[in-house]
N, C-alpha and C positions, 0 to 999 in steps of 0.2 A: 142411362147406363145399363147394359148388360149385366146380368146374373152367370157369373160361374159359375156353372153346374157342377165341375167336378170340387171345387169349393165347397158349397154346399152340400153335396153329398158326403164329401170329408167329414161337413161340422155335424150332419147327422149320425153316422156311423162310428165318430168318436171326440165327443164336442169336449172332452177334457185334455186333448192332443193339440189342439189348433192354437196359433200363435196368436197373439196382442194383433199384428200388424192383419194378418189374414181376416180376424173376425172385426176389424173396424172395415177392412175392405170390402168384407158384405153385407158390414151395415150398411155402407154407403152408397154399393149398387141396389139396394132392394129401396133405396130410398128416402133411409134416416141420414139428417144434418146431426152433426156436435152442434149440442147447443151452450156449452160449458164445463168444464172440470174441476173438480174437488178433490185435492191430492190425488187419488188411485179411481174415483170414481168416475166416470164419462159419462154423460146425459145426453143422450138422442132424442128426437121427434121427428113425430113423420107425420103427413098433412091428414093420414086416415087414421091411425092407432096410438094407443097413448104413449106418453113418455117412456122410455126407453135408457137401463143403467147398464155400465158396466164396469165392473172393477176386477183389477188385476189380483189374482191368484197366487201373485212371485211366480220366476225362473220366463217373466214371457209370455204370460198365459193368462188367460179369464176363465171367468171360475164354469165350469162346467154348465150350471143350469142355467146360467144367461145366455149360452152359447145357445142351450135346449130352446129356452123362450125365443132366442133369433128365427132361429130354425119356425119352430112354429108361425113365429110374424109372416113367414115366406111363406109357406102353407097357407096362411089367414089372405094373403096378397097376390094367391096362387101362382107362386114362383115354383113350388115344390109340391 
């Protein structure tokens, strides 16, 4: 799956803005499976890097610095 760039660039530029639905969508073009949920919490894995959370923030939203640590994953997988 392709990486949206201008996605990614979004979640860089203001990763406390980005919606639930957008940042599970780039979890899953960079590569991370859901591998299970915990009330708010979502657990990804990806075949190079480790586990991977993320919980909702209310109104929609994940909490900022998971957004950050995504972001970085994509740097680390040089997508970014």
């Amino acid at each position: 799956m392709r990486v949206d760039r201008e996605l990614l660039e979004k979640a860089r530029r203001t990763p406390q803005a980005l919606r639930s639905e957008d940042v599970l969508q780039l979890a899953r073009q960079l590569g991370f499976a859901k591998v299970r949920q915990v009330r708010g919490h979502r657990i990804f894995r990806h075949p190079s890097l480790s586990p991977f959370n993320l919980q909702d923030a209310g109104a929609g939203r994940v909490k900022a610095w998971q957004v950050r640590c995504l972001v970085e994953a994509a740097r680390t997988l040089r997508h970014g």
